[in-house]
C-alpha positions as CSV (number, residue, x, y, z in Angstrom):
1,X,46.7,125.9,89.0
2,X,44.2,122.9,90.4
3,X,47.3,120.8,89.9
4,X,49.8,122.5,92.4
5,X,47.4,124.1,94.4
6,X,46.4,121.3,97.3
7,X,50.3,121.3,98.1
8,X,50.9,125.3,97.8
9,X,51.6,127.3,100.7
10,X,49.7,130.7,100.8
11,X,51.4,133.0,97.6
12,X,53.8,135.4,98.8
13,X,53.9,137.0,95.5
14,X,52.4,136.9,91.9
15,X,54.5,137.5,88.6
16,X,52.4,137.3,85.7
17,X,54.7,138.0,82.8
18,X,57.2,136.3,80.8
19,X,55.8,137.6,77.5
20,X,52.9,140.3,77.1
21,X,50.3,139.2,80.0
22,X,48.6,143.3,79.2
23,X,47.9,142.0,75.7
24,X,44.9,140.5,77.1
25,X,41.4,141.8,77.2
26,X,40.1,143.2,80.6
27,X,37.5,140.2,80.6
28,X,40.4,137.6,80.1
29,X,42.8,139.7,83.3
30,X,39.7,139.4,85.6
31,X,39.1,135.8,84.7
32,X,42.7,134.9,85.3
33,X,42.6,136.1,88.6
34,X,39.4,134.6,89.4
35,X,41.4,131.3,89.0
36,X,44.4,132.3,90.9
37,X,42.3,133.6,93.8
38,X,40.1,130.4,94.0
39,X,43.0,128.0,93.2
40,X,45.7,129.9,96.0
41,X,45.7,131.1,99.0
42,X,47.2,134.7,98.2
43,X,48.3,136.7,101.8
44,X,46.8,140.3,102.3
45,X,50.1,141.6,101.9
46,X,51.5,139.8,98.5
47,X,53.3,141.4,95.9
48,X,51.5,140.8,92.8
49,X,52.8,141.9,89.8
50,X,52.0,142.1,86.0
51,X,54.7,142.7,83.4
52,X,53.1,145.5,80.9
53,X,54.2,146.4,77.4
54,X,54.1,150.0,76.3
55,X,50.8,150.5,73.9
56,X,48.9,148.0,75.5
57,X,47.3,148.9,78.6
58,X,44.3,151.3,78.9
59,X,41.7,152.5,81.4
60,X,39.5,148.9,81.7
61,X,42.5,146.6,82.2
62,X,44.1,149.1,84.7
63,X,40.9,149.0,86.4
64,X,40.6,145.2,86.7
65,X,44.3,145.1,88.1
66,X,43.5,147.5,90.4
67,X,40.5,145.4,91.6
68,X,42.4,142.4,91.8
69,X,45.0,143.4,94.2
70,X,47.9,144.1,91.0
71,X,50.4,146.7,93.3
72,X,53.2,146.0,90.9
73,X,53.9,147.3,87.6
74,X,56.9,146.3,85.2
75,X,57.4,148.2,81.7
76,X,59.7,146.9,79.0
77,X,60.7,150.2,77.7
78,X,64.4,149.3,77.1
79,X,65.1,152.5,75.8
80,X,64.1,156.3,75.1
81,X,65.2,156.2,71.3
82,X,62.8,155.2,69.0
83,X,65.1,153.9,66.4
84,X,66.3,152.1,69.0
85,X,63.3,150.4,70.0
86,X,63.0,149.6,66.3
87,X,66.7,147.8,65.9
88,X,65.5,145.9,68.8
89,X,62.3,144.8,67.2
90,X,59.7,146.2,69.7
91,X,56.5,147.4,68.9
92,X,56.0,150.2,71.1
93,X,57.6,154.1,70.2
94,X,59.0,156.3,73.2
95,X,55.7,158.6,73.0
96,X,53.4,155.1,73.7
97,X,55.2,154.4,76.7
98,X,54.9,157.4,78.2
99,X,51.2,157.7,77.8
100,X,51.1,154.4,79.3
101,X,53.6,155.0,82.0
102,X,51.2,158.0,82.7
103,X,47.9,156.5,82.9
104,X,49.2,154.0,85.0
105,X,50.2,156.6,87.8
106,X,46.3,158.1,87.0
107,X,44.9,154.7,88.3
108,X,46.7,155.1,91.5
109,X,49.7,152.7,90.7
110,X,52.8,153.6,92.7
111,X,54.7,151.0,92.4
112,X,56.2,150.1,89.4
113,X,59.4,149.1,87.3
114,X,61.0,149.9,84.6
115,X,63.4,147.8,81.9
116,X,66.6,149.0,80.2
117,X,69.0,147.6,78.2
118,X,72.7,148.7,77.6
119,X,75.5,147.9,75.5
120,X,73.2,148.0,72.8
121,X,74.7,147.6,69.1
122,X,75.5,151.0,67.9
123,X,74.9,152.6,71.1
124,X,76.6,155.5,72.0
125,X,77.4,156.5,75.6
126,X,75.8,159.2,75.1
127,X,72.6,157.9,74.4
128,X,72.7,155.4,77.3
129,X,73.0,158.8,79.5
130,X,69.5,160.1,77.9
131,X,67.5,156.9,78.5
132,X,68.7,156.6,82.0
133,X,68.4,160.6,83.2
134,X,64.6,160.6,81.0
135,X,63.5,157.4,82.7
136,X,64.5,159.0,86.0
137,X,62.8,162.2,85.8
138,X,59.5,160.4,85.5
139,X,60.5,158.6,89.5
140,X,59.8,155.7,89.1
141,X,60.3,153.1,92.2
142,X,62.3,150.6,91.0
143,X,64.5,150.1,87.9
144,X,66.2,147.3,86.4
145,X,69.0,147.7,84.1
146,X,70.9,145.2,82.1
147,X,73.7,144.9,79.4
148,X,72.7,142.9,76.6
149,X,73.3,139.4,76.5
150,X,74.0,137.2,73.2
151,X,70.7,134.2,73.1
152,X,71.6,131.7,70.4
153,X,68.6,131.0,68.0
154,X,68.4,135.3,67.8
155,X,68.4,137.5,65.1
156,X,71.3,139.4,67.1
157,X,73.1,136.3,67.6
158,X,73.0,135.2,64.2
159,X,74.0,138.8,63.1
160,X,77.3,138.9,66.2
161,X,78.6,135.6,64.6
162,X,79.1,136.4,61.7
163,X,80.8,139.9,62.4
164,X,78.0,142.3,61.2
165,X,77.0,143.7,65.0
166,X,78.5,146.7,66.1
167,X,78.7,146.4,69.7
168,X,80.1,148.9,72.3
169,X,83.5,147.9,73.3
170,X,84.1,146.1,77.2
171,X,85.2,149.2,78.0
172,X,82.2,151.0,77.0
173,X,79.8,149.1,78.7
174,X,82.0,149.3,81.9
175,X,81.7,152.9,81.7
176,X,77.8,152.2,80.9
177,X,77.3,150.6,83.6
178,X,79.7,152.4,86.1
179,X,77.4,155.6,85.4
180,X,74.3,153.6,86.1
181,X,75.0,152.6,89.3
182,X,76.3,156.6,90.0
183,X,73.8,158.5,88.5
184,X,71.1,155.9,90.0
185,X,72.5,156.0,93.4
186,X,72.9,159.2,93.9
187,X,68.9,159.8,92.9
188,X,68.6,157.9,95.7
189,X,67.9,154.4,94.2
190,X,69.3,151.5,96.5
191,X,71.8,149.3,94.2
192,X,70.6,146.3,95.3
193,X,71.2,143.7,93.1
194,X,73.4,143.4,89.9
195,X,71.6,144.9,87.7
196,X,68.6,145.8,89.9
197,X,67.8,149.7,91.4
198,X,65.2,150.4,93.9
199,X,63.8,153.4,96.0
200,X,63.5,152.6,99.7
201,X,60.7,149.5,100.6
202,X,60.5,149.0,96.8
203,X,62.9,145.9,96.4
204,X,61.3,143.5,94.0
205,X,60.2,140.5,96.7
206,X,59.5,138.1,93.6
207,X,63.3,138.8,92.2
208,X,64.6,138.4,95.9
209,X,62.7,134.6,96.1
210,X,64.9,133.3,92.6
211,X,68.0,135.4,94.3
212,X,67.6,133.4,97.3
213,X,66.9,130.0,95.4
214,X,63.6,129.3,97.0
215,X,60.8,127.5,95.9
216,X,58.3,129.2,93.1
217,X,55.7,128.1,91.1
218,X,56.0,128.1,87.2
219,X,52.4,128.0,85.3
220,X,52.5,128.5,81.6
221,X,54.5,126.8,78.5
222,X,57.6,127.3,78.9
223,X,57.6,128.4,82.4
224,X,60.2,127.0,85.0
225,X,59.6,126.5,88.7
226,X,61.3,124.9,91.4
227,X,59.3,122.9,94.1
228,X,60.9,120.4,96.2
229,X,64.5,120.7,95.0
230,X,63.4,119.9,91.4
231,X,63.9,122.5,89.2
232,X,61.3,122.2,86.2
233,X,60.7,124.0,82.6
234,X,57.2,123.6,81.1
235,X,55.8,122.1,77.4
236,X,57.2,125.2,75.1
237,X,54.7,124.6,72.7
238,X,50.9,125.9,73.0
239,X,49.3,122.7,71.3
240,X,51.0,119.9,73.4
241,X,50.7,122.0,76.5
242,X,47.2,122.2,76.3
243,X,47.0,118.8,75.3
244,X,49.0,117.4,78.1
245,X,46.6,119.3,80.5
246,X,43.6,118.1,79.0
247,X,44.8,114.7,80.5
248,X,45.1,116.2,83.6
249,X,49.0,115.8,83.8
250,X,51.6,118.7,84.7
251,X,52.8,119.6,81.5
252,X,56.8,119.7,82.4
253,X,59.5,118.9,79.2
254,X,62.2,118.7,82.0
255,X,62.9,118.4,85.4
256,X,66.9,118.6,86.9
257,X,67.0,117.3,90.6
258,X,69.3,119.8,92.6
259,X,71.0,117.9,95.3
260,X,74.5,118.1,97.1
261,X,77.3,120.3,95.1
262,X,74.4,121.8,92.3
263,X,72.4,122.8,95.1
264,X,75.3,124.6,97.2
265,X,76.7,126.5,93.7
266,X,73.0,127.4,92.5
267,X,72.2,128.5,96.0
268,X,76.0,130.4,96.2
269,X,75.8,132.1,93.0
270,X,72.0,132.7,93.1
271,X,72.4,134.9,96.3
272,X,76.3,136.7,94.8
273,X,73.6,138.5,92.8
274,X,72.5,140.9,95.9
275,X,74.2,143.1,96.8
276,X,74.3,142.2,100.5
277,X,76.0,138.9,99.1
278,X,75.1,135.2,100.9
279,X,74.3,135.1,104.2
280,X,77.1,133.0,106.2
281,X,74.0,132.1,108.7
282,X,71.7,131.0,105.9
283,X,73.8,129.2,103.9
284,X,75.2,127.2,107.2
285,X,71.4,126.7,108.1
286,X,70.7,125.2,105.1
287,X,73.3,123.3,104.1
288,X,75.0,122.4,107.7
289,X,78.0,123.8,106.7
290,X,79.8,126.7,106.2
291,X,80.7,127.5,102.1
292,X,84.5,127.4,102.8
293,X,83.8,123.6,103.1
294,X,82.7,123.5,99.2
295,X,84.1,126.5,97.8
296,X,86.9,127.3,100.0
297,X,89.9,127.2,97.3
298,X,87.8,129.0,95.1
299,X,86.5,131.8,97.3
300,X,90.4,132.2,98.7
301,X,91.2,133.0,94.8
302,X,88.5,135.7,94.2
303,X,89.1,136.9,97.7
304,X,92.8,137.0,96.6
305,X,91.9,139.1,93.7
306,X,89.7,141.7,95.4
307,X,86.7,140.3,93.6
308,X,84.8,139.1,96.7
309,X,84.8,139.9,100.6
310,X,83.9,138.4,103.7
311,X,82.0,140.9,106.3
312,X,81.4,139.4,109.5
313,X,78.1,138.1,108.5
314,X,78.2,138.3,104.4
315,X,79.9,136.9,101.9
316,X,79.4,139.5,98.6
317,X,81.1,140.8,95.6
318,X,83.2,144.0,95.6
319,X,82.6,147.5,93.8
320,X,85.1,145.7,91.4
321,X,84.0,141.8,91.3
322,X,80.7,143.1,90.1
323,X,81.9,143.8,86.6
324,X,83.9,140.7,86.8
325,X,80.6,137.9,88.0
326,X,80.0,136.3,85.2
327,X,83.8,135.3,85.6
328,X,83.1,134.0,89.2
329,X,80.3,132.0,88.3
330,X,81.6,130.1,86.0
331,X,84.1,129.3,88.1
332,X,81.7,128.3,90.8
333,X,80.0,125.7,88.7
């Protein structure tokens, strides 16, 4: 923090998360604050968010969040089976997240998110209907709610390759997520981004500052950030990090200089993600330029194909070209 500080404009928002930040004791919360709020400049009205794993919150670290200005909460529930939950290695049952999920709303918390995952291997449709109608009923303001995606260096991974993972068919998950956006829509959650649902005034401002491809602070091994057009990733490993900051040195592993054409297709694909799409306005702000002069052939294809649209101040993907992004982008870079 004292190394990025004396150039940081005042915090718009705060995401501490990444891995299990509500691991840590109450005394260790409060402390990390302490530093953030005598390092930064945080505005009166920031977001500040902590990601929190089922089982490990209670009363005393609720309490310090509250007293430090946390008004965001995210839960990585992922589903409401617990054999599930087991397949997918997490340490948490259905009955733990609710407790938590309830405590939290007993400390006055009224803002907070909630992770799923579908496609899942052996899920049934079915299934993915009881997670998402269960995590409903319990309101919360903002959901997020991806399809699984193959890492390398996984258990998953290593199982897909070599044919013993039973995933849902592309048709499946189609219908998966075709139902999401329905059922969560017409509970009156705003489908704003790909994968991202909110209730009114609850869009996720942090999300929104990657979707935009502005600049953000990453603090922590392993953490990316982007400052200055150079995109970063910190020391993975604990020992060298810490070492590396003993000598009073940012502890990056890599840096990637976006300039020219990277910049544009980061910046293009980057905003797709909404919704709303990419501002025409913005983009020509920006760059001084409109994004036909880049992507022109490429936008007239997808265009072509029903997969994108122009409004008269958006470019954006349609009802149809959102099953279909990943295809776009690829393209795009």
């Amino acid at each position: 923090m004292e190394l990025y500080a004396p150039k940081a404009d005042a915090l718009q928002t705060v995401f501490i998360g990444g891995g299990t930040p509500s691991i840590l004791s109450a005394n260790a919360l409060a402390r990390l604050f302490v530093d953030i709020h005598q390092n930064f400049t945080v505005r009166p009205d920031a977001e500040i968010t902590v990601e929190c794993n089922p089982g490990t919150v209670d009363a005393e670290k609720l309490d310090v969040m509250r007293e430090n200005g946390v008004n965001r909460l995210s839960f990585g529930l992922q589903a409401m089976q617990d054999e599930t939950l087991q397949r997918l290695g997490r340490i948490h049952t259905v009955s733990e997240f609710l407790e938590s999920y309830q405590l939290t709303r007993e400390h006055g918390f009224e803002n907070i998110n909630i992770d799923l995952i579908f496609a899942l291997p052996d899920q049934e449709i079915e299934a993915w209907h009881h997670t998402l109608n269960e995590v409903i009923s319990l309101e919360p303001e903002h959901i997020s709610a991806y399809n699984l995606v193959m890492e390398e260096e996984t258990p998953f991974y290593e199982q897909w390759q070599i044919g013993k993972l039973n995933l849902p068919s592309e048709d499946t998950e189609a219908d998966m997520f075709q139902y999401t956006i329905d059922t969560l829509t017409s509970h009156g959650y705003t489908h704003y981004e790909i994968c991202n649902f909110a209730k009114p005034n609850h869009f996720a401002k942090h999300n929104l500052v990657y979707w935009n491809n502005q600049t953000y602070i990453g603090l922590g091994a392993g953490a990316c950030g982007y400052v200055n057009g150079v995109r970063y990733t910190n020391i993975r490993g604990i020992a060298p990090y810490i070492k590396t900051l003993s000598k009073r040195n940012k502890p990056i592993a890599d840096t990637e200089n976006l300039t020219g054409h990277a910049e544009k297709a980061e910046t293009l694909m980057l905003a797709l993600r909404k919704r709303e799409g990419i501002s025409l306005e913005t983009y020509q702000n920006r760059f001084g330029e409109g994004i036909e002069d880049a992507f022109g052939d490429t936008l007239k294809k997808w265009r072509d194909l029903r997969l994108l649209e122009r409004t008269a101040t958006h470019l954006r993907f349609t009802p149809r070209g959102l099953f279909l992004a990943n295809e776009v982008f690829v393209e795009l870079m």
